[in-house]
N, CA, C and O atoms as a Tripos MOL2 file, in Angstrom:
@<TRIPOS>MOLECULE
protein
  304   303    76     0     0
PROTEIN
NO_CHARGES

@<TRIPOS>ATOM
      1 N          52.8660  137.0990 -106.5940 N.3       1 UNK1
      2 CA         52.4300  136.6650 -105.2700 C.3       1 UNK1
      3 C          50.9370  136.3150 -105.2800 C.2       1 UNK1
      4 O          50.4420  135.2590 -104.8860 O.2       1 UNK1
      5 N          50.2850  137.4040 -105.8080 N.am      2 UNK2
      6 CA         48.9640  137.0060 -106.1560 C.3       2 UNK2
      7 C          48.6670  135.4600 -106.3550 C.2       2 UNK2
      8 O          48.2930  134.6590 -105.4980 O.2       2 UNK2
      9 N          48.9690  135.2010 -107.9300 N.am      3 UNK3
     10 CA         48.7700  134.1510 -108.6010 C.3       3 UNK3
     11 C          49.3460  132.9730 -107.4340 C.2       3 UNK3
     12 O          48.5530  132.0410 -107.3010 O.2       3 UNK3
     13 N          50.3230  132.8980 -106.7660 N.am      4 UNK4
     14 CA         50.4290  131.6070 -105.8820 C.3       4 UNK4
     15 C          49.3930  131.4060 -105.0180 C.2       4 UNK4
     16 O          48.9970  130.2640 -104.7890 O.2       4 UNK4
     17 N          48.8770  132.4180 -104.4790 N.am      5 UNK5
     18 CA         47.6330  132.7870 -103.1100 C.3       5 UNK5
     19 C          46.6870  131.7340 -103.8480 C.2       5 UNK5
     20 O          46.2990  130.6880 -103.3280 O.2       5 UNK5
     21 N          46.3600  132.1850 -105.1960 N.am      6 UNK6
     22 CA         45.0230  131.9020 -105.8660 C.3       6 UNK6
     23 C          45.0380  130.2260 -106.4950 C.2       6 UNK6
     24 O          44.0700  129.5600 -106.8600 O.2       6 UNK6
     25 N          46.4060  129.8690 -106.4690 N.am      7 UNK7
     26 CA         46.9930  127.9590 -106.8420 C.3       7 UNK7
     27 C          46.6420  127.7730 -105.5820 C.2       7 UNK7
     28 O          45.5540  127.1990 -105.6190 O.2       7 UNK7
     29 N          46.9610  127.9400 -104.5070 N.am      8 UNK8
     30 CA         46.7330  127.4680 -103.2860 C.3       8 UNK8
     31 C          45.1900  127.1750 -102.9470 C.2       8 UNK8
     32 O          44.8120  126.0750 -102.5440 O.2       8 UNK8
     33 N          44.4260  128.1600 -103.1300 N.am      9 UNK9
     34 CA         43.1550  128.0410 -102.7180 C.3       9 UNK9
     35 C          42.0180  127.1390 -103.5240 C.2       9 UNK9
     36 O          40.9160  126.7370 -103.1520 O.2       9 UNK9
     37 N          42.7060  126.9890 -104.7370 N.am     10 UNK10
     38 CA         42.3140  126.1040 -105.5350 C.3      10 UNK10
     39 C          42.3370  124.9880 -105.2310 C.2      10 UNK10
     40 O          41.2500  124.4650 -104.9850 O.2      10 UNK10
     41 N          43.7270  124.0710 -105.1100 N.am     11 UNK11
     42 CA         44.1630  123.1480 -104.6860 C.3      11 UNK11
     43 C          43.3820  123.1330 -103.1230 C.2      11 UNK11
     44 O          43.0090  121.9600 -103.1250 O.2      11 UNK11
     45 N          43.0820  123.4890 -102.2890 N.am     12 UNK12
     46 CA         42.8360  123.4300 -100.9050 C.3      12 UNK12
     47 C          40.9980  122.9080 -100.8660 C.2      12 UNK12
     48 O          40.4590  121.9910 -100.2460 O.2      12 UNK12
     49 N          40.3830  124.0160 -101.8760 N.am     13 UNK13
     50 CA         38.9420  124.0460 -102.2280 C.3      13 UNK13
     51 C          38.6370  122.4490 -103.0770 C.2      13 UNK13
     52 O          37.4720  122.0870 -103.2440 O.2      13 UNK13
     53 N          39.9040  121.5170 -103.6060 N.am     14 UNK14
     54 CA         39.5390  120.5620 -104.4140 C.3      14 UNK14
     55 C          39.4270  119.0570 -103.3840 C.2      14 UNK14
     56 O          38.7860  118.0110 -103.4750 O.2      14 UNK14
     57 N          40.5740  119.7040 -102.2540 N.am     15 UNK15
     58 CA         40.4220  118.8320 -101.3260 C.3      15 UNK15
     59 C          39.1990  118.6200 -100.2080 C.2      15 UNK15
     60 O          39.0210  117.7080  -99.4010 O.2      15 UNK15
     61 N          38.7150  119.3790 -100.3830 N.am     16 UNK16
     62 CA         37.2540  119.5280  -99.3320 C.3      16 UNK16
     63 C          36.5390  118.9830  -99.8910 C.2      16 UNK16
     64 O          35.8790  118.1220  -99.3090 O.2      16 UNK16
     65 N          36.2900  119.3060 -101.6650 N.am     17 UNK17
     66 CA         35.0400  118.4060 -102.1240 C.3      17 UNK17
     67 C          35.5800  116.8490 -102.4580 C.2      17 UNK17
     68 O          34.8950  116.0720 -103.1230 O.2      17 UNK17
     69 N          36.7330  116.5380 -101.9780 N.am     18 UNK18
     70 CA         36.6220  114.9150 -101.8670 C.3      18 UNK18
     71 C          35.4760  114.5360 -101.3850 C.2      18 UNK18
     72 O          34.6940  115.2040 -100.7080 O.2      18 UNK18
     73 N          35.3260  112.8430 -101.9410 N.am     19 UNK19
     74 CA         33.9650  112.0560 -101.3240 C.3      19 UNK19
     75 C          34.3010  111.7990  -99.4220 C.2      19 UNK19
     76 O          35.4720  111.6330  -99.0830 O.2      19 UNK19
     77 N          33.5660  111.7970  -98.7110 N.am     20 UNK20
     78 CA         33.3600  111.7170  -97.7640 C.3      20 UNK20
     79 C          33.7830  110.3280  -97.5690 C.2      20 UNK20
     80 O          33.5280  109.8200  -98.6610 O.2      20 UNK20
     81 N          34.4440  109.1090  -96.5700 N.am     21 UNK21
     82 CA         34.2790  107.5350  -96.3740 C.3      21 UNK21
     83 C          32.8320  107.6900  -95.8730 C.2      21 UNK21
     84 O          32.4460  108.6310  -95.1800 O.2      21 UNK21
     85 N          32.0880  106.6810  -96.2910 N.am     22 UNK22
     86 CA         30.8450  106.1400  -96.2070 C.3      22 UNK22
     87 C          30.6870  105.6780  -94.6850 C.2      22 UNK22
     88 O          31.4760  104.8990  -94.1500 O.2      22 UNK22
     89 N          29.6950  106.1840  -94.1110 N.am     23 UNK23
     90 CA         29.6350  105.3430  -92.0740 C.3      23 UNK23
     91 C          29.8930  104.2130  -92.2400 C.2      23 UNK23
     92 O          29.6950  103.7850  -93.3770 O.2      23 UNK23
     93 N          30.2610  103.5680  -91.5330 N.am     24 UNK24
     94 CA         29.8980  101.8490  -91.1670 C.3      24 UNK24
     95 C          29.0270  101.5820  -90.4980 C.2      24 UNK24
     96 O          28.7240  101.9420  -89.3600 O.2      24 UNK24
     97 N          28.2240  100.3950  -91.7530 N.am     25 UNK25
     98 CA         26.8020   99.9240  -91.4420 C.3      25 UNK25
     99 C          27.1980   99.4700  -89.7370 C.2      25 UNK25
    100 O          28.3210   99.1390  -89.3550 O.2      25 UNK25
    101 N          26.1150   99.5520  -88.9890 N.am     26 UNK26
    102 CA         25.9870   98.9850  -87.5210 C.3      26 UNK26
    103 C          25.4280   97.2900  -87.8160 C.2      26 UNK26
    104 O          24.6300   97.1680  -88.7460 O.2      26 UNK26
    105 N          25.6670   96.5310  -87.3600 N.am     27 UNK27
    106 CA         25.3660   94.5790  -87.2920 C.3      27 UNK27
    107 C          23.8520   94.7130  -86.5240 C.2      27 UNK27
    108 O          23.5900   95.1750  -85.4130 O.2      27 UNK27
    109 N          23.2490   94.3150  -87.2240 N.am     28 UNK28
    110 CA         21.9320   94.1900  -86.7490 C.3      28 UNK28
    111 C          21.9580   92.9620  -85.7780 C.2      28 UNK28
    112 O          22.7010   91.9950  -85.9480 O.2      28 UNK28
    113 N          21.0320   93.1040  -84.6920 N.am     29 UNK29
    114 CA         21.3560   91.9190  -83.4380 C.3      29 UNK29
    115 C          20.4840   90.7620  -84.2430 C.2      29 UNK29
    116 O          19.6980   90.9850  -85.1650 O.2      29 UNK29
    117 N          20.8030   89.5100  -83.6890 N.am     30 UNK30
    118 CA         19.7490   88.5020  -83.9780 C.3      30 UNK30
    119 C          18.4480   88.4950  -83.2970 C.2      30 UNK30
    120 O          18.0370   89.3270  -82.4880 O.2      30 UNK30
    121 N          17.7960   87.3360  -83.7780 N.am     31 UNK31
    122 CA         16.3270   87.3920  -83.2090 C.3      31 UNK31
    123 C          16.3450   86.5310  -81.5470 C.2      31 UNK31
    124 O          15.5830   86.5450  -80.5810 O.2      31 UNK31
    125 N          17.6120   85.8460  -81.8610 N.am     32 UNK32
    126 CA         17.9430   84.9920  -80.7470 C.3      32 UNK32
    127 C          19.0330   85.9280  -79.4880 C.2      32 UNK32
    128 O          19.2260   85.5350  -78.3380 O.2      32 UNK32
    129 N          19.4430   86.8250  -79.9190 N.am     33 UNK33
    130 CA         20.0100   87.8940  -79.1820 C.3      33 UNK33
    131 C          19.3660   88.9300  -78.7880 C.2      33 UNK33
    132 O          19.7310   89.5750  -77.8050 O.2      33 UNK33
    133 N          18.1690   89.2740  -79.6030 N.am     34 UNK34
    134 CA         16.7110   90.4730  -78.6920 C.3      34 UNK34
    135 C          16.5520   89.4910  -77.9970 C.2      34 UNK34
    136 O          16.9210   89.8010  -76.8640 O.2      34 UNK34
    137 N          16.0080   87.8660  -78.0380 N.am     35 UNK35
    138 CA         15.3010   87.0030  -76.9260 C.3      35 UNK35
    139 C          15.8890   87.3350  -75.7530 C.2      35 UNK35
    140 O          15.3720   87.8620  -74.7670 O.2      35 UNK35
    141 N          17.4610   86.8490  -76.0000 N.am     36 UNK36
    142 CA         18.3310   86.5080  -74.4780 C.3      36 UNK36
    143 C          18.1640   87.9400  -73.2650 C.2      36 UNK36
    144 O          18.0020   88.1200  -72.0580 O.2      36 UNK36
    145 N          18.3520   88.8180  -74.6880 N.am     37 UNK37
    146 CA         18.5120   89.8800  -73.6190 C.3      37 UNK37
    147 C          16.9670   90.6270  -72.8560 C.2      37 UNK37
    148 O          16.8080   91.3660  -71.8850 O.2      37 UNK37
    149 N          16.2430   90.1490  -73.6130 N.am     38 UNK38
    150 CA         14.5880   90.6100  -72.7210 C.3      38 UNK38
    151 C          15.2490   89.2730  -71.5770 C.2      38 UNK38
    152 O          15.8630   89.6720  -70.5870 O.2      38 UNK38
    153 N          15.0970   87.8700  -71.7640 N.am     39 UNK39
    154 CA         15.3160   87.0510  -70.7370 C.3      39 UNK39
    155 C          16.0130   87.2450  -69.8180 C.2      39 UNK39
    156 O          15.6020   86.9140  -68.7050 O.2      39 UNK39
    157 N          17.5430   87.9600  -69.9920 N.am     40 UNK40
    158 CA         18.5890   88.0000  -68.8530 C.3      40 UNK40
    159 C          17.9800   89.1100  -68.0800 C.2      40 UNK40
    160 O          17.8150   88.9570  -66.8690 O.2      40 UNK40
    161 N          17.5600   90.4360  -68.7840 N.am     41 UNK41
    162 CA         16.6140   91.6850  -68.1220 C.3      41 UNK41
    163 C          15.9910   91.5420  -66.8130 C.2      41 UNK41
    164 O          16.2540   92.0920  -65.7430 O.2      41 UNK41
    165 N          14.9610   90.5420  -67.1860 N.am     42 UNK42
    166 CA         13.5730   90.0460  -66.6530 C.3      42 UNK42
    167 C          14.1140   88.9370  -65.6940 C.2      42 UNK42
    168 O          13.2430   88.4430  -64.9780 O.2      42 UNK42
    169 N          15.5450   88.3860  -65.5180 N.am     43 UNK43
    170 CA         15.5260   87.5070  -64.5050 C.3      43 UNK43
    171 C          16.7210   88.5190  -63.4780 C.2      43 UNK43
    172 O          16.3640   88.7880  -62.3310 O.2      43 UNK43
    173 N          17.4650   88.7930  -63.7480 N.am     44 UNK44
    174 CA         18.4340   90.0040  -63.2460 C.3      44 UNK44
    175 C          17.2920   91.2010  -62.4530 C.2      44 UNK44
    176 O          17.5040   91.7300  -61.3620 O.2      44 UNK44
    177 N          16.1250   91.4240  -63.2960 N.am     45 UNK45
    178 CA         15.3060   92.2620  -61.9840 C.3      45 UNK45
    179 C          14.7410   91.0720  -61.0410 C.2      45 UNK45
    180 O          14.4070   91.6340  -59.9980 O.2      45 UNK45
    181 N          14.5180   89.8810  -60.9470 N.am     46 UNK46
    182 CA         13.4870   89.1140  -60.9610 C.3      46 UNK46
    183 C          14.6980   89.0110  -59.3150 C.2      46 UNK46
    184 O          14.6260   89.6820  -58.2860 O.2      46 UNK46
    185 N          15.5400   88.0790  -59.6310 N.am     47 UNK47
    186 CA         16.5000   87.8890  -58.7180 C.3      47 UNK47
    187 C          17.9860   88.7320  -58.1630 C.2      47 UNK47
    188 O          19.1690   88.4250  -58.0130 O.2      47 UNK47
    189 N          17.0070   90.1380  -57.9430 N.am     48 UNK48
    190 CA         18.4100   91.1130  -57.4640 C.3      48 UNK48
    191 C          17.3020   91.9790  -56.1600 C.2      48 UNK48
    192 O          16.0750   91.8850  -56.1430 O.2      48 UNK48
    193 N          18.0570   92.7010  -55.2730 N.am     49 UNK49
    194 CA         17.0740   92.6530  -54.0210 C.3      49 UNK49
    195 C          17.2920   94.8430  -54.4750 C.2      49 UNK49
    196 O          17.9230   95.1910  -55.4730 O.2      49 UNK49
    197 N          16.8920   95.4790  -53.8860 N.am     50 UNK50
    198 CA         16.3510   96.7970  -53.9280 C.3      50 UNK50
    199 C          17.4260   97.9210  -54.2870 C.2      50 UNK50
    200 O          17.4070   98.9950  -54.8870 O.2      50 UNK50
    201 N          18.3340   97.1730  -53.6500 N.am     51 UNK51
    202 CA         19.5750   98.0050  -53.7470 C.3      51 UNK51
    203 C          20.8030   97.7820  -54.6910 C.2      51 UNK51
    204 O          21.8500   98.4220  -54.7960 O.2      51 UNK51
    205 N          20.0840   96.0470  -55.7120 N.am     52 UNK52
    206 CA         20.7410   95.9320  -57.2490 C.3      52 UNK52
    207 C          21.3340   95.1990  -56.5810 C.2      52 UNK52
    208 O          20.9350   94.2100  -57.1970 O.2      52 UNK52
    209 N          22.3080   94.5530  -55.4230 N.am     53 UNK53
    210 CA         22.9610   93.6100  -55.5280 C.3      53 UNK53
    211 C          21.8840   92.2110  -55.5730 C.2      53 UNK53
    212 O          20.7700   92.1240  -55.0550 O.2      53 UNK53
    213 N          22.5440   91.2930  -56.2820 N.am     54 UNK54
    214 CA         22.0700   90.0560  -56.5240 C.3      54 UNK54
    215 C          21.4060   89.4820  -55.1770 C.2      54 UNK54
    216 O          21.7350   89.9620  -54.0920 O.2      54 UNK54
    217 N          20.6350   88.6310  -55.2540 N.am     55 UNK55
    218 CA         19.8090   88.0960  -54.2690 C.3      55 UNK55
    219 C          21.0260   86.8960  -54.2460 C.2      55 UNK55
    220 O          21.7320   86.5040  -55.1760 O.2      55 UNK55
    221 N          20.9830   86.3460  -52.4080 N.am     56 UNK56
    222 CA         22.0620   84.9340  -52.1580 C.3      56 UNK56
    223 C          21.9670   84.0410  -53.4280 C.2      56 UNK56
    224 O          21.0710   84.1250  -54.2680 O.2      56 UNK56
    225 N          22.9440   83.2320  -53.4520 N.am     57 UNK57
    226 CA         23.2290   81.8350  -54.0680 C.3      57 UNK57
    227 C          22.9590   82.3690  -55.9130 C.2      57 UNK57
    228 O          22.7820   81.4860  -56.7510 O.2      57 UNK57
    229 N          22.9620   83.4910  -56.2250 N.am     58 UNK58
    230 CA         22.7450   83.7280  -57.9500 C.3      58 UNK58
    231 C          23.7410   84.9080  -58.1910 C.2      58 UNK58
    232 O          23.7520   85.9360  -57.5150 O.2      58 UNK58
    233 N          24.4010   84.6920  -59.0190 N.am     59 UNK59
    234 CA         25.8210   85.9890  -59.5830 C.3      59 UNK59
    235 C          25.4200   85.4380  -61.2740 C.2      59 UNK59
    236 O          24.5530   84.6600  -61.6740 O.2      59 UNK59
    237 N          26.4050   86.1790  -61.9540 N.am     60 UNK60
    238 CA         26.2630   86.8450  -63.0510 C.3      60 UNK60
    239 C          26.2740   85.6070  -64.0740 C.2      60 UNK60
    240 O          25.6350   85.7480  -65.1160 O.2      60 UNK60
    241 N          26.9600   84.3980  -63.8460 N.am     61 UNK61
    242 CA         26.9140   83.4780  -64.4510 C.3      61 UNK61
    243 C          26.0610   82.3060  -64.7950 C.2      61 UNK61
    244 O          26.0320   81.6230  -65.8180 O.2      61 UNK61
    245 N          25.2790   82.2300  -63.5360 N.am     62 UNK62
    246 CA         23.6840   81.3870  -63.1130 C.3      62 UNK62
    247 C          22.7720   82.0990  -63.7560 C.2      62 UNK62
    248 O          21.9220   81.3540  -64.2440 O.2      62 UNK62
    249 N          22.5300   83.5340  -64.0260 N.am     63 UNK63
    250 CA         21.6300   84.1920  -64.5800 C.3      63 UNK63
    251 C          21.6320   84.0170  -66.1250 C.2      63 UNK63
    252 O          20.6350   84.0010  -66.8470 O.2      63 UNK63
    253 N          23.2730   83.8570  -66.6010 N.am     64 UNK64
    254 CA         23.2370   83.8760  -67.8540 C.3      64 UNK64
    255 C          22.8370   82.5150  -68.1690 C.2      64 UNK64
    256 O          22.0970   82.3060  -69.1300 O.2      64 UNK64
    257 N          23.3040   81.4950  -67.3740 N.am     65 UNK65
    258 CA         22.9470   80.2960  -68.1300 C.3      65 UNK65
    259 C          21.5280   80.0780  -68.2810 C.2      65 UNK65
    260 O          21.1000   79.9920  -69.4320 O.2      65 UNK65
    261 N          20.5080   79.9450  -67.0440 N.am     66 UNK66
    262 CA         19.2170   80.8510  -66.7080 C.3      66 UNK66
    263 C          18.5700   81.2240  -67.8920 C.2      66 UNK66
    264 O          17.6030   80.6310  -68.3700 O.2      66 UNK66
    265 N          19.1730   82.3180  -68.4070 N.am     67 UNK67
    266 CA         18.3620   83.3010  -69.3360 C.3      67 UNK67
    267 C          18.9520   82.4550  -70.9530 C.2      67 UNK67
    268 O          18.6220   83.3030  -71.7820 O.2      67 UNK67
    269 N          19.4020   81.6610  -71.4950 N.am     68 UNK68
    270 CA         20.2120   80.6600  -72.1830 C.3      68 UNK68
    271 C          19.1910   79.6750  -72.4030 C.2      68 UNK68
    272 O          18.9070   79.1410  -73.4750 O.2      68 UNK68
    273 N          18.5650   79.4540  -71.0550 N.am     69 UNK69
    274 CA         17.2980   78.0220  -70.9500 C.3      69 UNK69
    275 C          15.7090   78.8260  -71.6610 C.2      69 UNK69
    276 O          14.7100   78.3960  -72.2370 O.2      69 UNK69
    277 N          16.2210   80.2270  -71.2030 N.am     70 UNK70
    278 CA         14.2780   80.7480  -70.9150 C.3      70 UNK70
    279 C          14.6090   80.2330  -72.7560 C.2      70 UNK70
    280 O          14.2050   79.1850  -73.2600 O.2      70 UNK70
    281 N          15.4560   81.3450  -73.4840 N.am     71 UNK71
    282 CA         14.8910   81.5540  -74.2890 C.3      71 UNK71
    283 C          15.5340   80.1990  -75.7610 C.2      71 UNK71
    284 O          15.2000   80.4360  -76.9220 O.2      71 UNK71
    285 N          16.1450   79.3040  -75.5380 N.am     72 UNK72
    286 CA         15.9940   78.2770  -76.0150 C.3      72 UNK72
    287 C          15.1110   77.2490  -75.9660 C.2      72 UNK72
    288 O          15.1830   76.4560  -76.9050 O.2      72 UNK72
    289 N          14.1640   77.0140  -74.9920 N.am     73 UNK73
    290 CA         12.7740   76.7390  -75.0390 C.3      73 UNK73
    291 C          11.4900   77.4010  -75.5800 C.2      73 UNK73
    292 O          10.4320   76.8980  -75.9580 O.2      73 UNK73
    293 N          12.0070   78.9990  -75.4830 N.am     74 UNK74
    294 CA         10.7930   79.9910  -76.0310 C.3      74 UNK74
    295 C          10.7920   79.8500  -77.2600 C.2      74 UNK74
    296 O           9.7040   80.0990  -77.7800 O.2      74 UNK74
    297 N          12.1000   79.3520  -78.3560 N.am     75 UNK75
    298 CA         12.5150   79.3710  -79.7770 C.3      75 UNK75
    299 C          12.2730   78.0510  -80.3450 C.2      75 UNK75
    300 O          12.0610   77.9910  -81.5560 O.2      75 UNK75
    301 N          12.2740   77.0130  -79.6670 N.am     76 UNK76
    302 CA         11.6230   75.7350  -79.7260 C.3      76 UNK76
    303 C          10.2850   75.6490  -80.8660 C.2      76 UNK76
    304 O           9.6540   74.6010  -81.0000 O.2      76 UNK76
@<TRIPOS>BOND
     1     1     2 1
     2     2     3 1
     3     3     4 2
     4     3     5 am
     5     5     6 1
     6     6     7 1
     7     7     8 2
     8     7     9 am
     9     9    10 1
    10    10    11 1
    11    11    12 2
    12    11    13 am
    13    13    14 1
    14    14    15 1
    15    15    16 2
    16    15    17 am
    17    17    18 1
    18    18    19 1
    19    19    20 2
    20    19    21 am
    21    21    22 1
    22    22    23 1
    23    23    24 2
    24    23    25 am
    25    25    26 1
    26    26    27 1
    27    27    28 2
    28    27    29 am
    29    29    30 1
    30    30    31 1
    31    31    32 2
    32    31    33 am
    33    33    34 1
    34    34    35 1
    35    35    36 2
    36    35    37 am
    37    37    38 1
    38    38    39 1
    39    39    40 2
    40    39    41 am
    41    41    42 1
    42    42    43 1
    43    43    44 2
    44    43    45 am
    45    45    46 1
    46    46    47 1
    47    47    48 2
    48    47    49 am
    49    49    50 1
    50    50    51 1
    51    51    52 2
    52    51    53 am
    53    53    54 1
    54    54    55 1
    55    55    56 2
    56    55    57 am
    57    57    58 1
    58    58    59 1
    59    59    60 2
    60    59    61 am
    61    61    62 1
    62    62    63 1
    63    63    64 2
    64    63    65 am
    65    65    66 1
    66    66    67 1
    67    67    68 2
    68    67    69 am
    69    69    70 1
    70    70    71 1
    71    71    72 2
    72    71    73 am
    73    73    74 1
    74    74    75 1
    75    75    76 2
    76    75    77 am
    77    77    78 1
    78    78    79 1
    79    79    80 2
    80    79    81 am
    81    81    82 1
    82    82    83 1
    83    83    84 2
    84    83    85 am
    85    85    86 1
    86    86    87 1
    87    87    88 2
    88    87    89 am
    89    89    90 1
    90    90    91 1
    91    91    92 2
    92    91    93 am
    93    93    94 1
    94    94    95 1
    95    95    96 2
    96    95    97 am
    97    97    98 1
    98    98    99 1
    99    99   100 2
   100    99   101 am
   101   101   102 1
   102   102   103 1
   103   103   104 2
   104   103   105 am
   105   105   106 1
   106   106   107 1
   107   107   108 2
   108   107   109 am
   109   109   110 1
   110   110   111 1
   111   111   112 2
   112   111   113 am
   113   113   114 1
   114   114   115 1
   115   115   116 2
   116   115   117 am
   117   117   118 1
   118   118   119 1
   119   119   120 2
   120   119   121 am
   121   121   122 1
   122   122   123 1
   123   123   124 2
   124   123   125 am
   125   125   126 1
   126   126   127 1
   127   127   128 2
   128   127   129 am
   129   129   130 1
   130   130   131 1
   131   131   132 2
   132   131   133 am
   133   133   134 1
   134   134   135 1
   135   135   136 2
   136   135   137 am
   137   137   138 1
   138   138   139 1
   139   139   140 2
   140   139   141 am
   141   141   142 1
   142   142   143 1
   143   143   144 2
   144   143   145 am
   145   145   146 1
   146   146   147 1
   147   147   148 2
   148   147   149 am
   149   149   150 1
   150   150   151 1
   151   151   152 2
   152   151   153 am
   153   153   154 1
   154   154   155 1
   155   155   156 2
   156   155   157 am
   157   157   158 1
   158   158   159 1
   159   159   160 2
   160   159   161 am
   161   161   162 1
   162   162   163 1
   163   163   164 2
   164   163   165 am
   165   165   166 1
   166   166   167 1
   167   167   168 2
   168   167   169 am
   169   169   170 1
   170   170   171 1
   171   171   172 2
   172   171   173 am
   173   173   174 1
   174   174   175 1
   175   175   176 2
   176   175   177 am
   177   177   178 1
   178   178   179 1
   179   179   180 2
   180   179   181 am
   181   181   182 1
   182   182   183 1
   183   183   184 2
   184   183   185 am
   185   185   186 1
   186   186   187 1
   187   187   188 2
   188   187   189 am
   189   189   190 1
   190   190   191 1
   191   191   192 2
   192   191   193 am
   193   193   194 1
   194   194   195 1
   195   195   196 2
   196   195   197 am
   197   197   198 1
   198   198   199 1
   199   199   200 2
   200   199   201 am
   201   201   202 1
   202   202   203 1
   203   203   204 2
   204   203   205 am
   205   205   206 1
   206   206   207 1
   207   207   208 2
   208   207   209 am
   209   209   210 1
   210   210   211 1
   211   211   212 2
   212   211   213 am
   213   213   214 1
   214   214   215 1
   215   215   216 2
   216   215   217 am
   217   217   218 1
   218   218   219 1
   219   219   220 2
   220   219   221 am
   221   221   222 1
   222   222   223 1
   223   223   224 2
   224   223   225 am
   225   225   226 1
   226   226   227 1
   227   227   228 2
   228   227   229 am
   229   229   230 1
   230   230   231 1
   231   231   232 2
   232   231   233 am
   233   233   234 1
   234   234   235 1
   235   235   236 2
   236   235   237 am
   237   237   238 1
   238   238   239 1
   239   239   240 2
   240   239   241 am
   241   241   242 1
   242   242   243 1
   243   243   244 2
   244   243   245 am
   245   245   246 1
   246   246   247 1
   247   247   248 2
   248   247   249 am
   249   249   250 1
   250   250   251 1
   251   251   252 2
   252   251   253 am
   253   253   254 1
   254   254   255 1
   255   255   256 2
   256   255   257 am
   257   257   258 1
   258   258   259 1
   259   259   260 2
   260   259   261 am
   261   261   262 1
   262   262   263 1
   263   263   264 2
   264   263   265 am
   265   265   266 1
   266   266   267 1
   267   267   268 2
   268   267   269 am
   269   269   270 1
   270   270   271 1
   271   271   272 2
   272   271   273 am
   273   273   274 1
   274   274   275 1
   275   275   276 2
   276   275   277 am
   277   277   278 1
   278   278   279 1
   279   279   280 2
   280   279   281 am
   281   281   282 1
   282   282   283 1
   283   283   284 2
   284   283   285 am
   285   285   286 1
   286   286   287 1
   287   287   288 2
   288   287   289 am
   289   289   290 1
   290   290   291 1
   291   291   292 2
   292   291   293 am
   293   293   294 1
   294   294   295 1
   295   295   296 2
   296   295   297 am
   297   297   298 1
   298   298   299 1
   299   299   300 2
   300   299   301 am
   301   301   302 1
   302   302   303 1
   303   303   304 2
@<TRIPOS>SUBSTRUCTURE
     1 UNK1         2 RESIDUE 1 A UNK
     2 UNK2         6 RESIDUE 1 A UNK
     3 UNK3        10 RESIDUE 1 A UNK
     4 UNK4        14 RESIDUE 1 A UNK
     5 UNK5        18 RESIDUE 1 A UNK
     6 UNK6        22 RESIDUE 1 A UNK
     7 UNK7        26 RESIDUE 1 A UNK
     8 UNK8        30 RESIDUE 1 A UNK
     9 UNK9        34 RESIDUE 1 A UNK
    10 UNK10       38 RESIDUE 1 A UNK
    11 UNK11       42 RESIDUE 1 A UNK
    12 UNK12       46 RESIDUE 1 A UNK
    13 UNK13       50 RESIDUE 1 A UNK
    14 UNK14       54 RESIDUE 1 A UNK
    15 UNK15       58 RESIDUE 1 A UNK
    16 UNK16       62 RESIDUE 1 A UNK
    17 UNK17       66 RESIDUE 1 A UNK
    18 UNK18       70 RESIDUE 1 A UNK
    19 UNK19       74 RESIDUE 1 A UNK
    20 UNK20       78 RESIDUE 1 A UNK
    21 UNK21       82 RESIDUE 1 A UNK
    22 UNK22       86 RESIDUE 1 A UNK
    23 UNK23       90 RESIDUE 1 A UNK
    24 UNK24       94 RESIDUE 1 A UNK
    25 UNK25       98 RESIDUE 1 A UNK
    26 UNK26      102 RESIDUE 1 A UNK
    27 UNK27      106 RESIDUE 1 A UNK
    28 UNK28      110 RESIDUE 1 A UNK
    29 UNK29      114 RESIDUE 1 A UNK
    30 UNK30      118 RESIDUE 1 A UNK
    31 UNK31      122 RESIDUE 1 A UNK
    32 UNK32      126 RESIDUE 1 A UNK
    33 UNK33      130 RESIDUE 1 A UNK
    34 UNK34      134 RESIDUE 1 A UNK
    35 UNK35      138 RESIDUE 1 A UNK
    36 UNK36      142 RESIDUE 1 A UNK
    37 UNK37      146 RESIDUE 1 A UNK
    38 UNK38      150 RESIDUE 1 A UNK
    39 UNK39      154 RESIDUE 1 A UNK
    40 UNK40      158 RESIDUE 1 A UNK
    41 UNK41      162 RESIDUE 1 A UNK
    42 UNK42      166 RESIDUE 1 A UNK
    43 UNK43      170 RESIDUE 1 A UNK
    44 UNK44      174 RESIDUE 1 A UNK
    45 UNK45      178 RESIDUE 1 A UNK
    46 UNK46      182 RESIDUE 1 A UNK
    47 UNK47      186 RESIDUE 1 A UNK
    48 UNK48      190 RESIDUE 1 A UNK
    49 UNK49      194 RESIDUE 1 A UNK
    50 UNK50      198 RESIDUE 1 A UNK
    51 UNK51      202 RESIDUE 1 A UNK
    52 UNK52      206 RESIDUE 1 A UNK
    53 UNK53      210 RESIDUE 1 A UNK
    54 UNK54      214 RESIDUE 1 A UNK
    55 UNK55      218 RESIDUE 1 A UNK
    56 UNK56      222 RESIDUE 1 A UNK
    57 UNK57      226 RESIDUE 1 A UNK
    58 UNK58      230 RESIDUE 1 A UNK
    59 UNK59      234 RESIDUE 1 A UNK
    60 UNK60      238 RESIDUE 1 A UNK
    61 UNK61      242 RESIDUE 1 A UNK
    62 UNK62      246 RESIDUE 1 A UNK
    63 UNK63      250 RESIDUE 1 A UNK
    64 UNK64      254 RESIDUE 1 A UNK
    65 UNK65      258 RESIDUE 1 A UNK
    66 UNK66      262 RESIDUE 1 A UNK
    67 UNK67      266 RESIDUE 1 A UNK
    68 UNK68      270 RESIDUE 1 A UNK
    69 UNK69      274 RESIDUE 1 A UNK
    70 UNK70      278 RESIDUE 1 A UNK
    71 UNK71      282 RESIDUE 1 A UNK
    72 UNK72      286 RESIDUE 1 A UNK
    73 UNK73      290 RESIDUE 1 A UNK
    74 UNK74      294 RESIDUE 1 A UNK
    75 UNK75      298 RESIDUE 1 A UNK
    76 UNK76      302 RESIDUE 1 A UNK
């Protein structure tokens, strides 16, 4: 009985020191994707009123195109 206890713990202790899977690297953003998003930031506070809803006549899609212009001229 012994001797099985002691195969077991062996076998159990060989499986722990397996290699670990390696993290997955994270995608570094582009230089053109830090731009947009300082741009969309800075116009989303620029044109939203105190209480975060959007100021009249601008929603989520005008801002993006908006922030699309700032910083394709800034990259120019």
């Amino acid at each position: 009985m012994r001797l099985v206890s002691s195969e077991r713990e062996s076998e159990g202790s060989s499986l722990v020191d397996a290699e670990k899977p390696k993290a997955k690297r994270k995608r570094r953003p582009s230089k053109y994707n830090m731009a947009f998003k300082r741009a969309y930031n800075d116009l989303r506070k620029r044109h939203s009123k105190k209480n975060g809803d959007l100021r009249k006549g601008y929603d989520h899609t005008r801002l993006m195109t908006m922030a699309h212009t700032v910083v394709r001229r800034s990259m120019k």
